[in-house]
Structure formats: C-alpha cells, structure tokens
N, C-alpha and C positions, 0 to 999 in steps of 0.2 A: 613520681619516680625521680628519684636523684640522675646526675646526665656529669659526665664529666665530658672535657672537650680534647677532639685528638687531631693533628695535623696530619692534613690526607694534601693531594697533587689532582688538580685537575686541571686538562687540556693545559697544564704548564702552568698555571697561575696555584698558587697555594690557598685553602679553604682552611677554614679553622672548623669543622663540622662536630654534631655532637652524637654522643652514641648512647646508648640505653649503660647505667654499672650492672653488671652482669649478677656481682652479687647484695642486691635488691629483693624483697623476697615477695612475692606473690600477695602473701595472705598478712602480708603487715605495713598497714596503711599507717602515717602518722604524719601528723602536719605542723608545718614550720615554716618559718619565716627566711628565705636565704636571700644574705645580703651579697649582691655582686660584687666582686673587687675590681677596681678598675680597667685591670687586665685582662679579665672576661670580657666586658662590655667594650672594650677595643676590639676583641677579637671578633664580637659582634656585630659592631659597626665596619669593622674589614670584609667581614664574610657579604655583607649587604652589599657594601661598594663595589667588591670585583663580581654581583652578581647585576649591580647596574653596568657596569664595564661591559658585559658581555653582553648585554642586551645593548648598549648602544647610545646608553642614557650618560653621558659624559658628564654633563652640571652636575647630577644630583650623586655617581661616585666619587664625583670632587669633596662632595659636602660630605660625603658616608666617610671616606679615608681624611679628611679636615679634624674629623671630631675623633676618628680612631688616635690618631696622632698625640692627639689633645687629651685623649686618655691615656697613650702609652708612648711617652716623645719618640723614644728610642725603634719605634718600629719600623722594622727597615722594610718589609714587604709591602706595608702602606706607603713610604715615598714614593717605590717604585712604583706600584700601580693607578700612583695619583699622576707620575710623570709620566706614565700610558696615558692616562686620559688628555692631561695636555697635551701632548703629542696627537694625538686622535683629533684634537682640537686648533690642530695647529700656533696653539699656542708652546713655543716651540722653548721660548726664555725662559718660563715657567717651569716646563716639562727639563730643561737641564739643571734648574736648581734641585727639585727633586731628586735627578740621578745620582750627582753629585751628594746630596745627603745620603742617600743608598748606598753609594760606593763610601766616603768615611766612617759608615756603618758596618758595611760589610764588603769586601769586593766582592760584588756581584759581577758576574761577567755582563748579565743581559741588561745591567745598569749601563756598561759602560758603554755597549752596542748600541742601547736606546738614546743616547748621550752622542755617539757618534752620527746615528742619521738625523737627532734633531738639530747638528750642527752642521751636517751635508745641507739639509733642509733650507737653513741660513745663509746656504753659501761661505760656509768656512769651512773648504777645503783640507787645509791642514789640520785642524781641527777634527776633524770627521777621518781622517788618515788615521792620526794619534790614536783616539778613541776606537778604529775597527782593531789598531795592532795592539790597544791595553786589551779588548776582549780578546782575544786570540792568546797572548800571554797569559791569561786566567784560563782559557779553555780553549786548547790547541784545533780539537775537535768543532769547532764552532763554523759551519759550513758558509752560513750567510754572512759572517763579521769578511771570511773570505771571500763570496762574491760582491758583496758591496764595495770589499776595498776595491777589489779587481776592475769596479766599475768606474771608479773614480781614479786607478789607473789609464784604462783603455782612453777616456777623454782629455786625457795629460797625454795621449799620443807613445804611452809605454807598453806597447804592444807586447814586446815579451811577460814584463814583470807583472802585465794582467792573464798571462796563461799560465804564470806560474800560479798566482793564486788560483786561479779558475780550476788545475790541476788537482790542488786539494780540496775545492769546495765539491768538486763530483769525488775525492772521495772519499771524503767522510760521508756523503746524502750521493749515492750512486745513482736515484731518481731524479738530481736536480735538473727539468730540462731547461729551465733558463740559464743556468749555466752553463750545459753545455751548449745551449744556444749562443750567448755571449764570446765562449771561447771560439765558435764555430768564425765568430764576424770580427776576435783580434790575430786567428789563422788567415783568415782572406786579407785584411789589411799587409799582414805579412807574404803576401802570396801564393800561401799554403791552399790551394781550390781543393787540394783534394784531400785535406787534413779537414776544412770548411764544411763540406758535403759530407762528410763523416759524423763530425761533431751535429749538424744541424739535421741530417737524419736521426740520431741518435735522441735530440731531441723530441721530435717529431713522434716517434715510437713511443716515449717513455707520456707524451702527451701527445695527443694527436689533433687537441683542438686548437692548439696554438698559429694561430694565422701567421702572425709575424715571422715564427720559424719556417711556414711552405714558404712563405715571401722570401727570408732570406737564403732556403733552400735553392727556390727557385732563380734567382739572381748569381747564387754561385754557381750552378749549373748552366746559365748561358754563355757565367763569362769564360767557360770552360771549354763553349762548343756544344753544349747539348743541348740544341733551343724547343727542340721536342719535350724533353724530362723541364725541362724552367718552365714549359704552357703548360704543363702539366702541373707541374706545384703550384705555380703563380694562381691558374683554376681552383686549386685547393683549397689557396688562402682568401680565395673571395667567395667560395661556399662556404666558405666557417662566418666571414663577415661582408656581408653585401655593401656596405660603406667604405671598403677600404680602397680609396681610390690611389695608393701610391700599388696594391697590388694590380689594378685596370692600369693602370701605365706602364707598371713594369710587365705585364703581358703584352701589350700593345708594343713594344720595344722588343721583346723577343718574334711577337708575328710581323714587327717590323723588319727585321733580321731577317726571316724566312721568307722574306717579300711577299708575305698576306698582309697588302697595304689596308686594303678594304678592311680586314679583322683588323690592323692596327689602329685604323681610322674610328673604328667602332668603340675601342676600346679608350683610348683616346678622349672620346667626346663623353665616354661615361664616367669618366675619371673628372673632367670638367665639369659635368653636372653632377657631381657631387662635391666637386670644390671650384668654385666656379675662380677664385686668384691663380688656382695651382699653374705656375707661370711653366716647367717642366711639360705637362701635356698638350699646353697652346701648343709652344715650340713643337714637339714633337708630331702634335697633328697637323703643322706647317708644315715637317720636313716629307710626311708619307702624302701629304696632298701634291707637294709638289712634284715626289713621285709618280704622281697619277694624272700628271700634265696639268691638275688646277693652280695655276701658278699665281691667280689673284688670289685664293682659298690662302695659297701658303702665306701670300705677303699677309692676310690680314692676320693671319691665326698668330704668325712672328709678331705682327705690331699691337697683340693682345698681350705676348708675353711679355715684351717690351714696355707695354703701359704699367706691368705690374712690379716689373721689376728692369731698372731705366740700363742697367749697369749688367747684363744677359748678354754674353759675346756672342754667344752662339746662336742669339735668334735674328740676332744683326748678320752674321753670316749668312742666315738661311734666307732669310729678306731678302739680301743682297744678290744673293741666285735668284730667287721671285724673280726680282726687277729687272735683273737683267733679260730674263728671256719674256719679261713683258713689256720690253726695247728702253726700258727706263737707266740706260746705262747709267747717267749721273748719281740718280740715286745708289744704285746699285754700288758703285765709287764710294760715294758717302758711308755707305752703310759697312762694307768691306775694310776701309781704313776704321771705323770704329772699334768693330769688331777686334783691328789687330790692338789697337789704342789699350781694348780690354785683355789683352794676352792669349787672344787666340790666333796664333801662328800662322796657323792651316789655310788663314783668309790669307794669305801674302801670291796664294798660287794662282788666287782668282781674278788681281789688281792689275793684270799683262794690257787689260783693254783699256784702263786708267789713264787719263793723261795729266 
C-alpha cells in the first residue's frame, strides 16, 4: 500500500508519522519499486531519533538526527532535538550550537529557552537573561522562560523583579506550584510572611507532595508566630521525605521555640545523622542541651560545629555560655570576643566578667 507522510505533535516534540492514502484500492495490488527522496528518509531518521530521545538513549538520537541533517541540512526540528539531547548530556557547548542553528533557521522560541538554560548551566548569567527575554519576546505566553528568569533574578537579590516575573509564570500555567512556591520565598525575603504563606499554601494544594514547599511553608509560619502550624508542616515535609534533614532542624527549632528542648534535641540529632557536617544542627543541639543544664553536651556539640565550619559566630557564642557556667571563664572570654570578631553583636552583653 502506498503511505504518504503527515506532521502530527507529540507530548511537544514534532513526529513526521505515516498514514495509510485513503485512496488506494483494496482489490488492486501492483508492485513497484519506490525510490526515497532524501527528504523522506530525513524524515525518517528524525522520527527514530526523537523516539530514542524519549526513551533516554541520548548517543544513539545524536547519530539518528546527525544523518537526518545530512540528508536535509536545513532541518530545523533535527538541530533542536539533537541540542535536547546534548543538553540531557550535559554537554551544554554542543547543545547551544545546535539552538543557535535552530534559531537562524527559524526563531523558535523553545530554541532560544533551551539556549538560555544550557547557558545558565554554564554559569553565564547574562547570557541565560538574554536568552529567557528572546523566548518570552517570540512567546509572551511562555511560563517557564518566565520562572527561570525569575530565578536568576531572586539570586541577583532582585526580589521584586523576580515576583514580577513569577506573577506571569502562574498566569499563563495557574498550576505552576514551583512558582508559586519561589514567589512564596521572594515575598518573605521582602517581609511579606503573609503574602509567603499564601503563595506556599497555594503551592502545596496545587502539589501536595512537594516537601520543600511544607518546609518553606513551615518556616514562614514560625517566623510569623505560629510554631504550632510550622511543627505541623515541618512534619509534613519529612513524611514526603524521611532524609530531609534541613526539615529535622528546622522542626527542632521551632520545638525549640516552644521549649520542647527534648523534641528539639531529638530532632536535632536526626538531622545529624543524616548529615553528619550539618554544622547548623551541632550548634543548635548545643544551644537546647544547654538549656537542659548539660553544659559539657553544649560546649562539645558547639566545638563540632566549629570544627566544621572555623568562621560560625554563633557556636562561639554558645560555647562561650558552656564555659562559663562550667567556671571556665577564660575560655569562655576567648570564645565571646571571637564570636564579636565574627559580627555577632549580641556576644558584647556577655564580656561584663572579661578582664
């Protein structure tokens, strides 16, 4: 049966597929020789490769869109999906010559987007800027060119100009909950707690498995006053992932807060053994031991966090209360002026018995 070949859309990647010619007749067989032209067999070497792409086979759609190429130079849906695969590959140099032939082919928008993170990828910044605002001018509508920029605002410390992006990425994709997660943590940066807990509910709802978002739910909710609803998310986020030892701290910090030392202590120590540098949960298991009168407990657990990290003002601080009420004044001296050495202030109230 004769097959002509039609372009169809799947899950976003283009297939060149073939379909039966309709009029073809049943009862009349006849046989012949048909020579492919080039441009078939490109199309067929393409349709192979973005079916290795999706399976995961990255070499072998390099070779299947290499030869497409090679039969049809001008194929602009093979660059792209060969600078997918280097990309998937992390080969990232590769992956922007391809886009870049994509885009003098055709502006694609999702050329210039895959162009933009394999140049975030690289640590070229500006580069990866450029690249999210060419997709966004080709496709205003493009949700992620919008939160990627946003993201690489939010750590350039531009807190607004990543909520405005973040503003249009939920809504064009009103489902995005990483964005409005994101938005949720450049609201709190800004002091918005209760724009924060909004947006990170909001998340939460729209995915509910997302641990990071109960964790930074939970964390805007304490610093807000509610350490009840923070044990409660913080909880959350370590029943979606039992390794998440920054949510075991940051619960242990809010039962620290409601002075359940013991629960903090607990928590604390599980956040340790599962990361046994995390220099944050030493300190903090130093500060609720010392709560609970073990004042050797605190000096050691501060000079763990101290080994791990030399430059920790704050476990110098705690230390330095240890010492003192385990009569080791000098040290205690010592450790107090360090602490201020490192710009924590707060030791300046404690240096009165300093000589």
């Amino acid at each position: 049966m004769l097959k002509k070949y039609v372009q169809v859309f799947f899950y976003g990647i283009t297939f060149f597929v073939s379909s039966p010619n309709t009029s073809a007749q049943a009862d009349s067989v006849v046989q012949a020789t048909i020579i492919e032209s080039d441009s078939l067999i490109a199309d067929k070497l393409y349709n192979s490769g973005v079916d290795k792409l999706s399976k995961g086979k990255f070499t072998d759609a390099i070779s299947a869109f290499d030869r497409a190429i090679e039969k049809k130079p001008g194929f602009e849906l093979a660059f792209f999906n060969r600078g997918m695969a280097y990309m998937e590959m992390k080969d990232y140099n590769k992956s922007i010559i391809d886009f870049d032939s994509s885009i003098m082919i055709n502006n694609n928008p999702e050329s210039y987007f895959g162009k933009a993170r394999s140049n975030e990828a690289l640590g070229n910044v500006d580069l990866a800027l450029e690249g999210y605002s060419k997709t966004i001018e080709y496709d205003g509508q493009h949700a992620k060119a919008y939160y990627y920029r946003a993201s690489i605002k939010f750590t350039l410390n531009d807190y607004e100009a990543a909520i405005d992006d973040l503003d249009k990425a939920v809504l064009h994709d009103k489902m995005y909950a990483y964005a409005y997660n994101d938005r949720g943590s450049a609201k709190r940066q800004l002091g918005d707690l209760d724009g924060a807990i909004k947006d990170y509910t909001k998340a939460t709802m729209i995915d509910d498995k997302l641990a990071f978002a109960h964790n930074n739910l939970g964390s805007a909710k304490r610093k807000n006053g509610d350490l009840k609803g923070a044990i409660y998310d913080y909880s959350k986020a370590i029943s979606l992932d039992k390794n998440y030892y920054i949510a075991y701290n940051n619960r242990g910090s809010a039962k620290f807060d409601s002075g359940d030392y013991e629960g903090a202590i607990a928590d604390f120590t599980q956040a340790i053994a599962l990361k046994s540098d995390y220099v944050y949960a030493w300190n903090n298991r130093g500060a609720a031991k010392f709560k609970l009168g073990d004042y050797k407990g605190a000096s050691e657990d501060c000079t763990k966090a101290i080994s791990f990290e030399s430059e920790y003002g704050y476990a110098y601080m705690n230390r330095g209360n240890a010492k003192e009420l385990l009569r080791d004044e000098d040290g205690a001296c010592e450790d107090w002026y360090r602490a201020i050495e490192l710009g924590i202030e707060v030791a300046k109230s404690y240096t009165s018995i300093c000589h």
